[in-house]
C-alpha positions in Angstrom: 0.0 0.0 0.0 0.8 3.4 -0.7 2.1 6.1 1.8 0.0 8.4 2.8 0.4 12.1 4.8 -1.7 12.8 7.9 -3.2 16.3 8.8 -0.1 16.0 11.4 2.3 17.3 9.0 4.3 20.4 10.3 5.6 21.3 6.3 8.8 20.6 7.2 10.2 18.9 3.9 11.9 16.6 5.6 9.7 13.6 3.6 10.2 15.4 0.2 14.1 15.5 0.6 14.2 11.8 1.4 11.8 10.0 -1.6 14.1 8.5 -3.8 11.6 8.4 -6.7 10.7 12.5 -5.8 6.5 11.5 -5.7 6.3 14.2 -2.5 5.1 18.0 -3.3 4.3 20.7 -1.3 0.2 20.4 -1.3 -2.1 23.2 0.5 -0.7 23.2 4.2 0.7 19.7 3.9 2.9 17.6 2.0 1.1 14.9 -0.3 2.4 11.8 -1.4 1.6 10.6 -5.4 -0.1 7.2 -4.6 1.1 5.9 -8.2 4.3 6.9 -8.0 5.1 5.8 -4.6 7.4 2.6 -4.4 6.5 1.7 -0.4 10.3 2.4 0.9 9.1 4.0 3.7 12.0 6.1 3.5 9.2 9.3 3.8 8.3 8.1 7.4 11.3 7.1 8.4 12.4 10.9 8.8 9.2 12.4 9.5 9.5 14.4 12.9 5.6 14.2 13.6 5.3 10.8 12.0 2.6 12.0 9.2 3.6 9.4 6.4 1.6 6.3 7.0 0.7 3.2 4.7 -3.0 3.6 3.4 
């Protein structure tokens, strides 16, 4: 399943810098994650300070 980015997100960045396949933007107030482009890593979530990125 597919990452996905809780209302928890501060808009730190921190997610964006770490996807190796770059499917995080800035979205309005939060990061988003593209569901299609995702690859599962968890490498998003892994850095997260407020632990936003989840699995769907």
């Amino acid at each position: 399943m597919a990452y996905k980015i809780a209302d928890t997100c501060i808009s730190c960045g921190a997610c964006e810098a770490e996807c190796p396949v770059s499917c995080i933007s800035a979205g309005d107030g939060i990061y988003v994650i593209d569901a299609d482009a995702c690859i599962e890593c968890g490498a998003c979530a892994s850095v997260c300070p407020v632990g936003a990125p989840d699995q769907e």
